[in-house]
N, C-alpha and C positions, 0 to 999 in steps of 0.2 A: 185534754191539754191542761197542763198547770198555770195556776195563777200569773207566777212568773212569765212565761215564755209566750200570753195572748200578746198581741199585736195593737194597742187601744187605738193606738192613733196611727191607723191606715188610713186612706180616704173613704173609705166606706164609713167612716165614722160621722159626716157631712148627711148620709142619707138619715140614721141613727139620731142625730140632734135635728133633722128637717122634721123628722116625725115629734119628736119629744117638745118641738116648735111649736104644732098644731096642736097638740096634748097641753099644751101649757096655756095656749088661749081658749080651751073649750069652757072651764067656769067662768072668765068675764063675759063669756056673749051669753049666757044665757041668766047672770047677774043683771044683765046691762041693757038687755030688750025693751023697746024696739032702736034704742042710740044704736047700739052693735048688732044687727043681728047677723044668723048664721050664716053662714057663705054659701054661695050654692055649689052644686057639684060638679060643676064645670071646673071651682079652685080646683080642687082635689084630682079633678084630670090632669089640669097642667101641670101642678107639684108630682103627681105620677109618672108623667112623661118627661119632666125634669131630672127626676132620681133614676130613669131606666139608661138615659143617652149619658148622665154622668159615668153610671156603672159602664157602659158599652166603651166608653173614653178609657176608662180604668183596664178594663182586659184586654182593649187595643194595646197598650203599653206594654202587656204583661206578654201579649202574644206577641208583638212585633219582637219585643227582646230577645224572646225566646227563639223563634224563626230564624232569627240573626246571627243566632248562638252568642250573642253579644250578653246578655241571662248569664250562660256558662262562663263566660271569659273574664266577667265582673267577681264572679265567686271564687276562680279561681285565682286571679291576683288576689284578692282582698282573705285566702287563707291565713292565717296566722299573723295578721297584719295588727287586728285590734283584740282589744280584750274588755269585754266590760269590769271587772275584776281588779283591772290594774288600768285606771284611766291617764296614767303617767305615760302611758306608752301610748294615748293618742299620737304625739307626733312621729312615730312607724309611717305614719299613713303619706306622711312628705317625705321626701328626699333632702336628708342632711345637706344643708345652705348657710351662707356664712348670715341670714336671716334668721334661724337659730341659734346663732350663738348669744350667749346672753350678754345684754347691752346695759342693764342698770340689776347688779347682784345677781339673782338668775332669774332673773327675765329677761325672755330672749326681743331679740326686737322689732317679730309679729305683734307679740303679747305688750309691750309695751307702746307701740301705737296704737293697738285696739284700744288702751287705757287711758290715752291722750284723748283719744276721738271721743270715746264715750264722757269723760269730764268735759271737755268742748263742748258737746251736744249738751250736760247739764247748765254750764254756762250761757249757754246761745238760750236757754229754758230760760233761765232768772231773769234776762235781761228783757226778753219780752213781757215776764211779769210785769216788771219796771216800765217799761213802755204802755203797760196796758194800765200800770196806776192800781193795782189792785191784784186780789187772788179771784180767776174765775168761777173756780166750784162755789161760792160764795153769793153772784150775783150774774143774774143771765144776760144784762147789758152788755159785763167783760167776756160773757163767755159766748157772747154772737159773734167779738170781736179776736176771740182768741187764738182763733187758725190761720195765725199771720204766714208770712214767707219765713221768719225765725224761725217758728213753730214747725214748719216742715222739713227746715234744711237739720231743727234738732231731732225729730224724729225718725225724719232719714239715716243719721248718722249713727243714731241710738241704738236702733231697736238691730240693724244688722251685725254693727262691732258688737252688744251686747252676748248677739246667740252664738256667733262665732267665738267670742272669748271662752265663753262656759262649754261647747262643743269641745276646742282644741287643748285647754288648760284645766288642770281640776285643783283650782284653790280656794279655800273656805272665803277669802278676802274678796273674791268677787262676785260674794252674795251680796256684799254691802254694797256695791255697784248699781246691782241688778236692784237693791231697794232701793237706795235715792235717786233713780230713773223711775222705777215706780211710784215715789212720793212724789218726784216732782209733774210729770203727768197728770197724775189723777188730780193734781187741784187745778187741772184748766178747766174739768168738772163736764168733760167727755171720757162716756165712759168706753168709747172702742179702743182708742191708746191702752191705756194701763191693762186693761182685760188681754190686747194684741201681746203687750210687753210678758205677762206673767204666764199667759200661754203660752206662748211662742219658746218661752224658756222654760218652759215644762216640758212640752215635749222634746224639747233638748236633751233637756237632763234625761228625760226617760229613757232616751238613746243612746245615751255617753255617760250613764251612772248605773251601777247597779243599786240603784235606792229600794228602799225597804217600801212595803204596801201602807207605814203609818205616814211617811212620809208624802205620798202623791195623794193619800187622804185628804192631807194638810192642804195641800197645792190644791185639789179640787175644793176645798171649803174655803180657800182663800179668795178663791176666783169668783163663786157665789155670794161670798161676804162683800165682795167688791162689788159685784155689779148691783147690788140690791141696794147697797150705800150711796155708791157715784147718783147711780141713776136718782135716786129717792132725796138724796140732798140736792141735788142739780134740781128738781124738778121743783121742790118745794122754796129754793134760790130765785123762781124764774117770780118778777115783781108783777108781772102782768096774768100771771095762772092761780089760777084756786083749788088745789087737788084735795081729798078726804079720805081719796086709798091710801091703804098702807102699803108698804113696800111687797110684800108678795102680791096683791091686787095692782098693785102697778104693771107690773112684771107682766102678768095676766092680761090685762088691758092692753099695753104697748104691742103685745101679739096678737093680738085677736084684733086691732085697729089695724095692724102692716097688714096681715091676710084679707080684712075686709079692703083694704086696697087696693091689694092684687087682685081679688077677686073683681073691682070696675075695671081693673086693666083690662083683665080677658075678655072684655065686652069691647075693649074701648084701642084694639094693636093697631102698633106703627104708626100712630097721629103724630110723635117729634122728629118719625123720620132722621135720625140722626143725631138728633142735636144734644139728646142726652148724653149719650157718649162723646161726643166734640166738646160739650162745656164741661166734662168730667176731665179731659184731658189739657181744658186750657184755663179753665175753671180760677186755680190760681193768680192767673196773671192778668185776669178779668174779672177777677172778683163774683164771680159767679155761682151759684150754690145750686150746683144738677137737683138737689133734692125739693130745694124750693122751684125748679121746673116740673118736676114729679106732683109735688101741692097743685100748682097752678094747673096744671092739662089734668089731673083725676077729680081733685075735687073745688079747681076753679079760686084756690086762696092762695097768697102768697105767702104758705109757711112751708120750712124744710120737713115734709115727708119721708119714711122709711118704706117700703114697697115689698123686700124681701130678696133673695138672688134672683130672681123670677122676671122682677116688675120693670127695670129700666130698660133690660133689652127688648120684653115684650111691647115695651112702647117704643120704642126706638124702631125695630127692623121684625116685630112678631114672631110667632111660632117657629117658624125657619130659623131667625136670626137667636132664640131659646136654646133651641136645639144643638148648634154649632156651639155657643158657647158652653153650654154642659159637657159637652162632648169633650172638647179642647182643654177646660177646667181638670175632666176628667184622667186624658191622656198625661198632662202636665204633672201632676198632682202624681199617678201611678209610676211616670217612668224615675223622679225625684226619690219617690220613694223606695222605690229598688236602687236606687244610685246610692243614697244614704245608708243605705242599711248594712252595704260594704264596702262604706268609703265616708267615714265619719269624717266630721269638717266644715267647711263649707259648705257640703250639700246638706248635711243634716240641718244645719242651721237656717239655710235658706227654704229646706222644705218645711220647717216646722215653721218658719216664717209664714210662708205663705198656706198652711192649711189652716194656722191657724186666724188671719186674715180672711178665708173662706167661710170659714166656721161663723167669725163675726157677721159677713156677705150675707148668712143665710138670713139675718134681719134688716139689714141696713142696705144689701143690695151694692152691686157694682159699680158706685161713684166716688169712688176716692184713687186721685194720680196716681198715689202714692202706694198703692194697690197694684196697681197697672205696672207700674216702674218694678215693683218686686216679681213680678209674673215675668218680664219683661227678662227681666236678669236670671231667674229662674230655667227659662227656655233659653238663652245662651249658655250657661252653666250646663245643662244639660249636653246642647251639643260639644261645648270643650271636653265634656269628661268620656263623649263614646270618640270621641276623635279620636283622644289618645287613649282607650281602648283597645281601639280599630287599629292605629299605627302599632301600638307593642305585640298587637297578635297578629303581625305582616310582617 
């Protein structure tokens, strides 16, 4: 298979960075003995039995489609519908509507309320700055406080109009979009935003561009220069911490401390009995931070902990309640991805949305709404598009 034509960003690419996860925290623990030591091998069951029921999720998708001949019917509409070659002719994939027609020069006026929404969402950004007196990445007092209700209704607004613009439209002019959402993010000085933003619109493009191998170079070294920044100025920002690592020993350390985490989960299932996930969903409007319930039930402090994809449901409903959502992560995630791959749009945008959200999960684990909400909308998207499917091959 050529360069070109592999598949990078499939879901199996979740199991691929779980492993490179573990790989990347093996020199801090053994730097850092006896603070970190090694995990036992009971982790490495659970992350084994994690990556098997995600896979089983993934070829449920692939087999039910197939079963259905619904596979066949998706390939056969979407013949000659797109081209990566000529991304002008994305909008093939819709039916001529007087929503295409262009409302400001030739912008039609899909395109141009994505561009409203997404400068709104930069503005709703500034103004919580303002509210907050300061730039976050800067100092960890504004940046405890920086995941206000603004902060979410602009992220919500963001990051979805974002991947859908660059999906459905291919104009130079909304890279600059896509940067000062990026700039404005990264200085709340969380580094899962900006990283969620740059991914998510990578694999976009990777979907709806024929981009050249210097180019996702680029994007791949962008996304590591970022996270070794955010993290590393955030960290050395916070007034109350004294760190002496450097940014790759950070890096290192941050992984090898979530897995030594997860590893007293496995010891320690189902003790929140729910509650991690009920304050991940209400979290916001209770000011409640699941992660700082993660701290308190593993290691008895009230700071926000990261656990991994593994840890919250493992404390919440155990091995069982692991399982199902691997599974269901799995299924989701697989049938998106055959939907998108011929039928650019909205599904593309939303699956790269939420893998790339996964991808972050595999350290920070399943406590952001905001998460939930995109899976959420991802499983109904799903069923609108085999509905009418189903109905145009009746």
């Amino acid at each position: 298979m050529r360069y070109r034509e592999i598949d990078w960003f499939n879901p199996y690419i979740l199991i691929l960075l779980l492993i490179l996860f573990v790989l990347i925290s093996l020199p801090i623990h053994f730097k850092s003995r006896p603070l970190l030591p090694f995990p036992s091998g009971q982790l490495f069951l659970y992350i084994l039995i994690g990556m098997i029921f995600l896979s089983l999720g993934i070829e449920s998708s692939i087999y039910i489609l197939k079963k259905s001949k619904t596979l066949k019917n998706i390939k056969k509409r979407s013949s000659d519908v797109y081209s990566k070659e000529d991304n002008t002719k994305n909008l093939t994939d819709y039916r001529i509507s007087l929503k295409e027609l262009p409302l400001f020069g030739n912008y039609s006026r899909i395109e141009s309320v994505l561009i409203v929404l997404i400068l709104f969402s930069l503005v709703l950004q500034l103004i919580n700055f303002y509210n907050l007196g300061g730039i976050p990445l800067f100092s960890g007092y504004l940046k405890s406080k920086a995941a206000t209700r603004i902060w979410f209704l602009s992220f919500m607004l963001f990051l979805p109009s974002i991947n859908i613009l660059l999906s459905k439209y291919n104009r130079k002019t909304h890279y600059v979009l896509l940067f000062l959402g990026l700039l404005c993010f990264a200085l709340t000085g969380y580094r899962t935003t900006p990283i969620a933003i740059l991914l998510s619109s990578f694999i976009t493009i990777f979907y709806t561009r024929n981009i050249s191998r210097k180019t996702k170079i680029l994007f791949v070294a962008l996304i590591i220069v970022l996270l070794l920044a955010i993290g590393f100025i955030a960290v050395r920002s916070i007034e109350w911490q004294h760190w002496t690592l450097n940014p790759l020993e950070l890096i290192s350390y941050r992984a090898a401390f979530t897995l030594n985490v997860l590893d007293r989960i496995t010891y320690h299932q189902a003790i929140t009995g729910g509650n991690l996930l009920y304050s991940t969903l209400t979290g916001y409007f209770t000011s409640t931070d699941p992660r700082v319930l993660v701290g308190e039930a593993v290691l008895l402090k009230h700071h926000s902990i990261t656990s991994t994809i593994f840890g919250p449901v493992l404390l919440d409903f155990g091995t069982v309640g692991m399982i199902i959502q691997m599974f269901l992560m799995g299924f989701v995630l697989g049938t998106l991805h055959i939907l998108q791959k011929h039928n650019h749009g909205v599904c593309t945008a939303f699956y790269s949305i939420i893998l790339a959200q996964s991808i972050i999960w595999l350290e920070t684990g399943p406590t952001d709404l905001i998460v939930f909400i995109f899976y959420i909308i991802g499983i109904l998207l799903i069923v609108y598009k085999l509905n009418i499917i189903h109905k145009q091959n009746n």
